[in-house]
py3Dmol code that shows the C-alpha trace and the ligand (Angstrom):
import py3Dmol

protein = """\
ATOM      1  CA  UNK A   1      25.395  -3.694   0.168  1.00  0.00           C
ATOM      2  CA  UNK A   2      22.391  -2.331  -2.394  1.00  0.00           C
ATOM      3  CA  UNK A   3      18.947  -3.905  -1.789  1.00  0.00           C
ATOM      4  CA  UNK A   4      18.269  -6.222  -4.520  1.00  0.00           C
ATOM      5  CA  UNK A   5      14.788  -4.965  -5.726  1.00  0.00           C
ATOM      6  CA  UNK A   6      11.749  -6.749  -8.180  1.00  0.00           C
ATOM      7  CA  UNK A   7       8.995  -4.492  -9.234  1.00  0.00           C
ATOM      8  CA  UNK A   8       5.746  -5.949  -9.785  1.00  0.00           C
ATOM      9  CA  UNK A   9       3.015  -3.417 -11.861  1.00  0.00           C
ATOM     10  CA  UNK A  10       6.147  -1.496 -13.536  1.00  0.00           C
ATOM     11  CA  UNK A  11       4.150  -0.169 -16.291  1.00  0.00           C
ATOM     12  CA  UNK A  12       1.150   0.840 -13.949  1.00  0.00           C
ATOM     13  CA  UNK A  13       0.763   4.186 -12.387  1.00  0.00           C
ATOM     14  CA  UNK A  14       2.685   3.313  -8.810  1.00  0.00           C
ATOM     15  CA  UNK A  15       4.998   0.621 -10.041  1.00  0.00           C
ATOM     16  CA  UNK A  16       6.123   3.214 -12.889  1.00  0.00           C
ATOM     17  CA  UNK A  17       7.136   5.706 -10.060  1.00  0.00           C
ATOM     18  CA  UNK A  18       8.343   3.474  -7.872  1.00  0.00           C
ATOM     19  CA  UNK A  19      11.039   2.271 -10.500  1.00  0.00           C
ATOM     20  CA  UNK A  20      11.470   5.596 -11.899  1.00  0.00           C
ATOM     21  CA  UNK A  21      12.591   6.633  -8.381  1.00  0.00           C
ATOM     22  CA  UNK A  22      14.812   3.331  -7.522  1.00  0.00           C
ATOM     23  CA  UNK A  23      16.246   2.894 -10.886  1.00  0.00           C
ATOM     24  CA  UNK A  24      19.767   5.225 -10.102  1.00  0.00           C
ATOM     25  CA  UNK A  25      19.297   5.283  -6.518  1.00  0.00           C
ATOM     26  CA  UNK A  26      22.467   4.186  -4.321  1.00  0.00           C
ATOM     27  CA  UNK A  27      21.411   1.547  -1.861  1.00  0.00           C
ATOM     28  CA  UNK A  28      19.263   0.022  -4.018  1.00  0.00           C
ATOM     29  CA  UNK A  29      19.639  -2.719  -6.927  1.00  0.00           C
ATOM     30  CA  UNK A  30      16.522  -3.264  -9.480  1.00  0.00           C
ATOM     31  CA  UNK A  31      17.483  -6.933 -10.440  1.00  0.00           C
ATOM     32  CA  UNK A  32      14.077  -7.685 -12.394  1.00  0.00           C
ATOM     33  CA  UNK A  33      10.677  -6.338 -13.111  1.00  0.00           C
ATOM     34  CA  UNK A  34       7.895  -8.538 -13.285  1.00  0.00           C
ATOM     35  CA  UNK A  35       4.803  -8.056 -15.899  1.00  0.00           C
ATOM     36  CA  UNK A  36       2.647  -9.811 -17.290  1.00  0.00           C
ATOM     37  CA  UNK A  37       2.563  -8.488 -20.980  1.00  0.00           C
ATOM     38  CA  UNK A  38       6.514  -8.603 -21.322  1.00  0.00           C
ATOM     39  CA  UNK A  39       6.108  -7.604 -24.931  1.00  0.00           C
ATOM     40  CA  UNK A  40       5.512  -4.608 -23.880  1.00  0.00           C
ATOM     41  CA  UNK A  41       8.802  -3.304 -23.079  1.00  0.00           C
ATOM     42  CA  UNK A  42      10.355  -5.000 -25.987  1.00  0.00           C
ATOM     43  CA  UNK A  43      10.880  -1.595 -27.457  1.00  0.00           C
ATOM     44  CA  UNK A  44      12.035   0.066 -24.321  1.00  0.00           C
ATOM     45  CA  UNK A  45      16.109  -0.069 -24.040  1.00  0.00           C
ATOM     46  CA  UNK A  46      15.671  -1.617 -20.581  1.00  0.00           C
ATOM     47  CA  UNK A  47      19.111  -2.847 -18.537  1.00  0.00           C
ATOM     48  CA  UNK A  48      17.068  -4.673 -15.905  1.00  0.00           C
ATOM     49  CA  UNK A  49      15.163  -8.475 -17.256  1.00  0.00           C
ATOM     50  CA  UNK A  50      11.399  -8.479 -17.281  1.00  0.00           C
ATOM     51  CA  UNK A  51      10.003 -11.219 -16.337  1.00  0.00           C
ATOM     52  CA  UNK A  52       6.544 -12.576 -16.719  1.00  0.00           C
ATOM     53  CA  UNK A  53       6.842 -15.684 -14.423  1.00  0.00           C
ATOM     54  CA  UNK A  54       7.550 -15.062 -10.454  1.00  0.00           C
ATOM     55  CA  UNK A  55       9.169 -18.428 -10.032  1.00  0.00           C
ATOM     56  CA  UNK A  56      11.890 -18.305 -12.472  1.00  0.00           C
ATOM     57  CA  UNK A  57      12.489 -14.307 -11.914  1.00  0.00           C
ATOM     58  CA  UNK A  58      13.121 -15.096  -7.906  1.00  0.00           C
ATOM     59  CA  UNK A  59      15.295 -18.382  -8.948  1.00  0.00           C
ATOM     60  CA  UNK A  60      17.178 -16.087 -10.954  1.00  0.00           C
ATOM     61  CA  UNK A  61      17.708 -13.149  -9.228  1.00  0.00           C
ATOM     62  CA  UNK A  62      17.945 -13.952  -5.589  1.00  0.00           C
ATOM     63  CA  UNK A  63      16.159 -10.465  -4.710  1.00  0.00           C
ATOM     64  CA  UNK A  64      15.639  -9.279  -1.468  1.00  0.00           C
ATOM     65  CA  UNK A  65      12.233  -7.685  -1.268  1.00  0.00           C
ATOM     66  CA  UNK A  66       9.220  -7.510  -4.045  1.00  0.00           C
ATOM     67  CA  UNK A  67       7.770  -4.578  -4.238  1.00  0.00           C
ATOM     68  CA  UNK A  68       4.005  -4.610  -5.524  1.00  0.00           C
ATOM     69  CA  UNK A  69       1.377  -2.374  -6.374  1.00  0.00           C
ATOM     70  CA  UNK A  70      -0.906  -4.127  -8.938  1.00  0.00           C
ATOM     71  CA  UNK A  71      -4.557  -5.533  -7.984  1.00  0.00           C
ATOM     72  CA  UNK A  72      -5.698  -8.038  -5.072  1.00  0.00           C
ATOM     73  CA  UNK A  73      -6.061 -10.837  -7.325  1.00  0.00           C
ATOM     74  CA  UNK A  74      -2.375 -11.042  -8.904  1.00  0.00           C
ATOM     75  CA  UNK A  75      -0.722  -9.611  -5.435  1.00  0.00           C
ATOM     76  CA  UNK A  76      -2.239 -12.308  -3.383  1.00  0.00           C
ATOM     77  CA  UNK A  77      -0.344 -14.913  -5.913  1.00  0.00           C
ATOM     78  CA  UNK A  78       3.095 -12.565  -5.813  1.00  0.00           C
ATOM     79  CA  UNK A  79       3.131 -12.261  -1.798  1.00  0.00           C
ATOM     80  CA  UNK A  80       2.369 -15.944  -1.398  1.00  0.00           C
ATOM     81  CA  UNK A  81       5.294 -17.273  -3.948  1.00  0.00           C
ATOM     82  CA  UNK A  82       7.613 -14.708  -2.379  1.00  0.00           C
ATOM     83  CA  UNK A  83       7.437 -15.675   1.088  1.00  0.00           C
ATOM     84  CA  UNK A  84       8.248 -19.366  -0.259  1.00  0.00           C
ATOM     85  CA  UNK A  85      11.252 -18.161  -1.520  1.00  0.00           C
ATOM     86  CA  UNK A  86      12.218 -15.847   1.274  1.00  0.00           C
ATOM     87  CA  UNK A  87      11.650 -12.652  -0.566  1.00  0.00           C
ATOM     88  CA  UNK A  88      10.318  -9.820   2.089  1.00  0.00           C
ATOM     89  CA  UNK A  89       7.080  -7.793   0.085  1.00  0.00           C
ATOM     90  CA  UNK A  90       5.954  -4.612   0.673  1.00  0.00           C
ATOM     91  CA  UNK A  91       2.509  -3.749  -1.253  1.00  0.00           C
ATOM     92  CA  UNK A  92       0.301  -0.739  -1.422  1.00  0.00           C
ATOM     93  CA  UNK A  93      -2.155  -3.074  -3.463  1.00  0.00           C
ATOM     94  CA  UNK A  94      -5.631  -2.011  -1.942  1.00  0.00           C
ATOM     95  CA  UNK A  95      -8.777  -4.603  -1.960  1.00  0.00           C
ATOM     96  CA  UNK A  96      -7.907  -7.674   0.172  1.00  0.00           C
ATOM     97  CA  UNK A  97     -10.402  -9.468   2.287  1.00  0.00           C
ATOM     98  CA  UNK A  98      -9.453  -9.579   5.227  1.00  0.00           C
ATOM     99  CA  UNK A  99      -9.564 -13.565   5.137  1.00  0.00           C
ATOM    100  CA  UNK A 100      -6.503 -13.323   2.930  1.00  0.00           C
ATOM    101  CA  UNK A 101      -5.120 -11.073   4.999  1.00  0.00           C
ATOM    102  CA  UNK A 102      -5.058 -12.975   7.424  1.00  0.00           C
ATOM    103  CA  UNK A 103      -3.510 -15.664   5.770  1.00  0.00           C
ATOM    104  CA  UNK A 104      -1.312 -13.611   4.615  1.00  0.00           C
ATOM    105  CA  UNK A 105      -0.224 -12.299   8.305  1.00  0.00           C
ATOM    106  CA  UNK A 106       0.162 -16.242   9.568  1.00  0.00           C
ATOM    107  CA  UNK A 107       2.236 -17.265   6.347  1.00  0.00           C
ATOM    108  CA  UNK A 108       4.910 -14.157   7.130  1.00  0.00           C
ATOM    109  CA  UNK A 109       5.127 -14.789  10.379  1.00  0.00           C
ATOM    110  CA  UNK A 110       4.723 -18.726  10.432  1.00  0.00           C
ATOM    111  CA  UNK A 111       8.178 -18.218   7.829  1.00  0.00           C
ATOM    112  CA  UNK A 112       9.322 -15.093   9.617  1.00  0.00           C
ATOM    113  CA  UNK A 113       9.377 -13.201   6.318  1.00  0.00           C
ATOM    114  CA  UNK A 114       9.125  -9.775   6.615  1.00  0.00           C
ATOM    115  CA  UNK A 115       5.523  -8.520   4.917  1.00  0.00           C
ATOM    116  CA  UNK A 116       4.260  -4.962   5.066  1.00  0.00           C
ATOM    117  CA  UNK A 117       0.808  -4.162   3.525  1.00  0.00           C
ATOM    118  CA  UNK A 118      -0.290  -0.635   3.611  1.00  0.00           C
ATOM    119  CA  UNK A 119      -2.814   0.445   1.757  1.00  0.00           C
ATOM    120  CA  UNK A 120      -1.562   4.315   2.253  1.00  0.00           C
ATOM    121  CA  UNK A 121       1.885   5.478   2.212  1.00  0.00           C
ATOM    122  CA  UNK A 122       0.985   8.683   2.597  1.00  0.00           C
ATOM    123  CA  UNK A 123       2.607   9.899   5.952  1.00  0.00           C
ATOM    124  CA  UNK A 124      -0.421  12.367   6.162  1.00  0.00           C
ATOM    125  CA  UNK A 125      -2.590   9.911   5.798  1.00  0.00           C
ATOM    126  CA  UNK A 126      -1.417   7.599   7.945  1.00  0.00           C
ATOM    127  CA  UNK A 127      -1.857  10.663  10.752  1.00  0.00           C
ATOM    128  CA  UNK A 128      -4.701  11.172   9.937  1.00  0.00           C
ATOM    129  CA  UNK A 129      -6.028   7.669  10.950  1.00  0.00           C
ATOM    130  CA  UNK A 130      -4.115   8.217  14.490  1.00  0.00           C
ATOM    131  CA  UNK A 131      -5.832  11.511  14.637  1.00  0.00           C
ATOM    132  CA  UNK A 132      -9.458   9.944  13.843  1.00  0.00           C
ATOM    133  CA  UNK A 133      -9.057   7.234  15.705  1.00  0.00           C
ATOM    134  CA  UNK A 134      -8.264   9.442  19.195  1.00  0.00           C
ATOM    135  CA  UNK A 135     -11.537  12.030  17.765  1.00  0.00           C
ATOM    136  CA  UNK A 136     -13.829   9.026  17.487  1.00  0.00           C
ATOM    137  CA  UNK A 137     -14.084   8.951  21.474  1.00  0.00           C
ATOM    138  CA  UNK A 138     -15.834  12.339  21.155  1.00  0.00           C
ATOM    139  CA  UNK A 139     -18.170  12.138  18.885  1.00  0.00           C
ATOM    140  CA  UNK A 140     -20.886   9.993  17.738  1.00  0.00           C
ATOM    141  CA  UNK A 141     -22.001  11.766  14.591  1.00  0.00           C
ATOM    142  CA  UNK A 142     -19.110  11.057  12.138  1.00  0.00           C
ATOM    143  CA  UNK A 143     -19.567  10.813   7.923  1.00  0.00           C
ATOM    144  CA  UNK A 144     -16.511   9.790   5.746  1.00  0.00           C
ATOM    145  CA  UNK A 145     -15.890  11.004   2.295  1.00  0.00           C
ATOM    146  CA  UNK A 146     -12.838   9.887  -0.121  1.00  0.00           C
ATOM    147  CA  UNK A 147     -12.830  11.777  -3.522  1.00  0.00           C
ATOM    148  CA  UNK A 148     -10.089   9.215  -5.963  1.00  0.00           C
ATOM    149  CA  UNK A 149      -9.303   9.225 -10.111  1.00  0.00           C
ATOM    150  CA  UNK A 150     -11.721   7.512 -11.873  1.00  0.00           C
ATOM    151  CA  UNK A 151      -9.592   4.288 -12.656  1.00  0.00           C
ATOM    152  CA  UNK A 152      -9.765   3.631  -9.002  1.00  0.00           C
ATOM    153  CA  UNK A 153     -10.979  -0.028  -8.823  1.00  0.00           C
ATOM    154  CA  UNK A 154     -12.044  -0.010  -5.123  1.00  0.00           C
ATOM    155  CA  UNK A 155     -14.909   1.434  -3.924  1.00  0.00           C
ATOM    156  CA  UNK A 156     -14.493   2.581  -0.957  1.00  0.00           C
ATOM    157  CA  UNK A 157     -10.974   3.154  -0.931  1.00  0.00           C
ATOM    158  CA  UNK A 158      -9.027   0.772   1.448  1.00  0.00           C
ATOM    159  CA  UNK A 159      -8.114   3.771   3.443  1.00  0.00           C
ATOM    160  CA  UNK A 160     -11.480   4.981   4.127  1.00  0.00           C
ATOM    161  CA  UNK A 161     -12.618   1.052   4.879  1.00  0.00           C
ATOM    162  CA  UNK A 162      -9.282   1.204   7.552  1.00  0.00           C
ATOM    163  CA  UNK A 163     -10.587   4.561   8.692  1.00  0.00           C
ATOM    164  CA  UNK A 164     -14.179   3.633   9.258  1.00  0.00           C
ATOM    165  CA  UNK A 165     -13.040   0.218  11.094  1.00  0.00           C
ATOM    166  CA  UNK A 166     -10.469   2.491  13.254  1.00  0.00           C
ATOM    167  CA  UNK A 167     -14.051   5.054  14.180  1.00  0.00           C
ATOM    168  CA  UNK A 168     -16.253   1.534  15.201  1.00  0.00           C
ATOM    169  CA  UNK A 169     -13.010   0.146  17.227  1.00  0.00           C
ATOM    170  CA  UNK A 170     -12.963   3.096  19.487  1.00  0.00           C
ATOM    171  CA  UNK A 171     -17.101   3.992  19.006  1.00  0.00           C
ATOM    172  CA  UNK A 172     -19.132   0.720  18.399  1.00  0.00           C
ATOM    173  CA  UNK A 173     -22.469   2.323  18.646  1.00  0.00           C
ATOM    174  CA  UNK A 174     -21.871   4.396  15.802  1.00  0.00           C
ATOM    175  CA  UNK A 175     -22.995   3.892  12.077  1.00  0.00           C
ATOM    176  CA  UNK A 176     -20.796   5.272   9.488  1.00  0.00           C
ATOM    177  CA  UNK A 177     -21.999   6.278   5.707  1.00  0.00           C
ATOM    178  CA  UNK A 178     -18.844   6.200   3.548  1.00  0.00           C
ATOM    179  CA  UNK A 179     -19.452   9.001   0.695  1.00  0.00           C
ATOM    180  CA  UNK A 180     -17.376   7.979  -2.420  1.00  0.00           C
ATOM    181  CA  UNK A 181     -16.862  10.114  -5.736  1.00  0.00           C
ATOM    182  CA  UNK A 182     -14.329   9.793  -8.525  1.00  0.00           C
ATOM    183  CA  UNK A 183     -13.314  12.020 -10.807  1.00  0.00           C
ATOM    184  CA  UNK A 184     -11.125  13.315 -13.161  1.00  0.00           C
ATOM    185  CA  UNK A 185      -8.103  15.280 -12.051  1.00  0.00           C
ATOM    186  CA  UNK A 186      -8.183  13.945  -8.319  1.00  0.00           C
ATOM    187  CA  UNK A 187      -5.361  11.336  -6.746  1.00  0.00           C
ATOM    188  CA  UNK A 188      -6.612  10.476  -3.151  1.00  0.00           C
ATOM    189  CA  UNK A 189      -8.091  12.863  -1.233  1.00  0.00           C
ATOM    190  CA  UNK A 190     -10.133  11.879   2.438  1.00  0.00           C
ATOM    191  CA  UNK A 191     -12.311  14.085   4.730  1.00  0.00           C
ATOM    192  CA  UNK A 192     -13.207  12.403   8.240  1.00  0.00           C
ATOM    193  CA  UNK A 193     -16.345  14.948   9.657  1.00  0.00           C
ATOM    194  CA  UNK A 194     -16.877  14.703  12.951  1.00  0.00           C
ATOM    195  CA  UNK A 195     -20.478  16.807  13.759  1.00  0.00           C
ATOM    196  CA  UNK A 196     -21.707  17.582  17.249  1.00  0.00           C
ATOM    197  CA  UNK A 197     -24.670  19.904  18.596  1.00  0.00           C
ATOM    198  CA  UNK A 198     -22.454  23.846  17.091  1.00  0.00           C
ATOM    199  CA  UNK A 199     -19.700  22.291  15.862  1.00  0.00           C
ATOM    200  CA  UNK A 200     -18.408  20.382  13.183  1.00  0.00           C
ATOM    201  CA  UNK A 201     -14.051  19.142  13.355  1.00  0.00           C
ATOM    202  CA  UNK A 202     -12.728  18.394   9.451  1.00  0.00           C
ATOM    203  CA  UNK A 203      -9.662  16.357   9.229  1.00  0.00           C
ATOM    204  CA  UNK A 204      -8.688  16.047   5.925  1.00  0.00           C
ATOM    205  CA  UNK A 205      -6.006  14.912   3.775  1.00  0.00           C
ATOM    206  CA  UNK A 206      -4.928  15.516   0.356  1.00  0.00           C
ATOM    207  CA  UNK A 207      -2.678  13.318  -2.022  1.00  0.00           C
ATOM    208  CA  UNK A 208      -1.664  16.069  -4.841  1.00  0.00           C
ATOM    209  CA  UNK A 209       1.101  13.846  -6.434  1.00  0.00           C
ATOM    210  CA  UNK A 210       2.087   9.808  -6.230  1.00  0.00           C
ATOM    211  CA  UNK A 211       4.738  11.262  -4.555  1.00  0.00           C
ATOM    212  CA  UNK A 212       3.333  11.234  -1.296  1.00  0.00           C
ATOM    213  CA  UNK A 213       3.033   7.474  -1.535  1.00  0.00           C
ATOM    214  CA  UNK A 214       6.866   7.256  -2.657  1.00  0.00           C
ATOM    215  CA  UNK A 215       7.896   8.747   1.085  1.00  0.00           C
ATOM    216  CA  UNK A 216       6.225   6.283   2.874  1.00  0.00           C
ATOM    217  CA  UNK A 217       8.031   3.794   0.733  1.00  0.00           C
ATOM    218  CA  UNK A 218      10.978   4.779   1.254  1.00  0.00           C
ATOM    219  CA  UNK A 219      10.443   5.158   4.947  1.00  0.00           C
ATOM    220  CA  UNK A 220       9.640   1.092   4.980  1.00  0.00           C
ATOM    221  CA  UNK A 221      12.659   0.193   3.252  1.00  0.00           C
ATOM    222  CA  UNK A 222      14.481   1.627   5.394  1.00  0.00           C
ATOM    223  CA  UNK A 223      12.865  -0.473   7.843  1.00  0.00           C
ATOM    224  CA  UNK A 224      12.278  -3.565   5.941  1.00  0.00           C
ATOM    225  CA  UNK A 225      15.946  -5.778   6.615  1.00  0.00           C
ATOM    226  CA  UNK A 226      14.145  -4.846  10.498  1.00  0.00           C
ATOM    227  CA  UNK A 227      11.150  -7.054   9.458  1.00  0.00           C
ATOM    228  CA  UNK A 228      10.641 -10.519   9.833  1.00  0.00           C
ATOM    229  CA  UNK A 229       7.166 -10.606  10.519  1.00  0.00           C
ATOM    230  CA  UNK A 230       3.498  -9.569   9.012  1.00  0.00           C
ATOM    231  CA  UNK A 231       2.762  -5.773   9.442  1.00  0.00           C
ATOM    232  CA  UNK A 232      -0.388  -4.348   8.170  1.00  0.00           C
ATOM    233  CA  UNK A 233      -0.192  -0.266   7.844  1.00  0.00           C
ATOM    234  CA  UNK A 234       2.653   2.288   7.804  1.00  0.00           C
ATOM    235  CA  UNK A 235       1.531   3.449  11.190  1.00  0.00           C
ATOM    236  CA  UNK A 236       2.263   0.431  12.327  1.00  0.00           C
ATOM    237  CA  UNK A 237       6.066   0.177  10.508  1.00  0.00           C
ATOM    238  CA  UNK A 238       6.815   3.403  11.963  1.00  0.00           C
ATOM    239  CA  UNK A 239       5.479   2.869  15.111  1.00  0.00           C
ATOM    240  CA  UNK A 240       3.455   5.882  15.082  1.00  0.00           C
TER     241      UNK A 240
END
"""
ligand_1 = """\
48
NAP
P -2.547 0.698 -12.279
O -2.044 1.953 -12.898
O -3.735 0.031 -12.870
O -1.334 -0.358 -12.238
C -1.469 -1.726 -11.969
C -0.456 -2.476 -12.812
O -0.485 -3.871 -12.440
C -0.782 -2.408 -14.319
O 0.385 -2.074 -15.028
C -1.236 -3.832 -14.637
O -0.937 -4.230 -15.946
C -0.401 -4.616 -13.641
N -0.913 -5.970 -13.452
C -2.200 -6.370 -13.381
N -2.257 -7.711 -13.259
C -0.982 -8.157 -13.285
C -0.396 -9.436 -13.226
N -1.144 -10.549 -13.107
N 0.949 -9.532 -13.282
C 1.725 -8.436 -13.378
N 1.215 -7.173 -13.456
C -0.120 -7.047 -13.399
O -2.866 0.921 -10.732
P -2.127 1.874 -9.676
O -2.841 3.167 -9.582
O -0.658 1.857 -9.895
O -2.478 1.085 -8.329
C -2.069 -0.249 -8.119
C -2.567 -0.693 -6.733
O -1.957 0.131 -5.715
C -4.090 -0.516 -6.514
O -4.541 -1.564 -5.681
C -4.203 0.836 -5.807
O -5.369 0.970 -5.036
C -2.967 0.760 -4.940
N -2.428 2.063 -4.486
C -1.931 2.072 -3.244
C -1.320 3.194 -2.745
C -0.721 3.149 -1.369
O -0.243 4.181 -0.880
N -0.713 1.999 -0.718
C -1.231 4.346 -3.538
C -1.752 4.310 -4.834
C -2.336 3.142 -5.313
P -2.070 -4.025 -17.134
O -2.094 -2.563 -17.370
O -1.549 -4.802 -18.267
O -3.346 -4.554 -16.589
"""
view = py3Dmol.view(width=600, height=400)
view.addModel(protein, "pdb")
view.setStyle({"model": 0}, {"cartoon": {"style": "trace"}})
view.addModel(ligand_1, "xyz")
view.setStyle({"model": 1}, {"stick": {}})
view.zoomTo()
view.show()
């Protein structure tokens, strides 16, 4: 049976992708998109409904999971309404506190609604925090830098904010400058340098395409009719 499938963002630069790649895709079912300017795709010859209300899309069409990549403000609204209505979420959107969260864990798992956050899908990335995390017992001279396109609203990225809390978990003495530029012509790039007295250890990853983030999607819905709980990270979805 296809996953039924509603798209949050569609018109943004993930949410585009992401329904670019599900739209033909056997196994899955795009039964609504949700935006917020609807008028917008009144010229588009569109076979899925856009909706611009949450409530009356998931009264309508019964989905299974919401996928969202938008901003913190309009997700928080999307994941809470969707775990009322027993819709699982997965969402890349970067920027929550980490009081919301947390309410966000105890709501999904208080329901036992499956709820994935990540704020990387990048399966490189998400190594990369393993890999730092296990490096941080070495060393206690450590400087992060994350490089991202200039519409980037977060600053730091949520990945270097995950990375720096991974380095204090394992190191607590240690103070950590995050190093953030944006630019033109760059996706989501992050360098984790870990200096000690002759030597210096680089671990660095590169997103080249929104691609990378589409493979770590894909890996979670494979996963997600697993879930019935909160899970924060891919790491932690494929139990890396
Ligand atoms: P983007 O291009 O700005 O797309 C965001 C989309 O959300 C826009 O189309 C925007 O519409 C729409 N939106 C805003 N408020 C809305 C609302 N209330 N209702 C419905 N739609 C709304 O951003 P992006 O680059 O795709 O990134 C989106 C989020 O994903 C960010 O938080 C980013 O950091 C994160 N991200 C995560 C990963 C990951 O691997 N987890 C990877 C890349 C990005 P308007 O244009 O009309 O405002």
């Amino acid at each position: 049976l296809a996953l039924k499938v509603v798209i949050t963002g569609p018109r943004g630069k993930m949410g585009s992708k992401v329904f670019q790649t599900l739209k033909n895709k056997d196994g899955y079912h795009i039964v609504a998109l949700i935006d917020h300017k609807p008028e917008k795709w009144n010229e588009k010859k569109l076979s899925v409904p856009v909706f611009a209300d949450i409530q009356s899309c998931f009264l309508e069409t019964k989905p299974d999971v919401l996928i969202d990549f938008t901003n913190p403000t309009a997700s928080y609204q999307f994941i809470k309404i969707a775990i009322e209505h027993q819709v699982k979420v997965i969402s890349g959107t970067t920027g929550f506190t980490d009081e919301i969260l947390l309410e966000i864990n105890q709501l999904a798992d208080q329901k036992e609604i499956g709820c994935v956050i990540a704020p990387n899908f990048a399966l490189g990335a998400v190594l990369m925090m393993v890999f730092t995390q296990y490096a941080a017992k070495f060393f206690q001279d450590i400087a992060l830098i994350e490089k991202h396109h200039k519409q980037k609203l977060d600053i730091p990225s949520g990945t270097a904010d995950l990375l720096k809390r991974l380095i204090i978990e394992e190191n607590k003495e240690i103070n950590i400058d995050i190093k953030s530029i944006r630019a033109e012509g760059y996706i989501a790039h992050h360098e984790v340098i870990f200096g000690a007295p002759g030597q210096v250890l680089t671990l660095k990853h590169d997103s080249h395409d929104r691609k990378s983030f589409i493979h770590g999607l894909k890996l979670t819905l494979k996963e997600i009719k697993h879930i019935q709980h909160f899970i924060f990270g891919l790491e932690n979805v494929l139990r890396i």
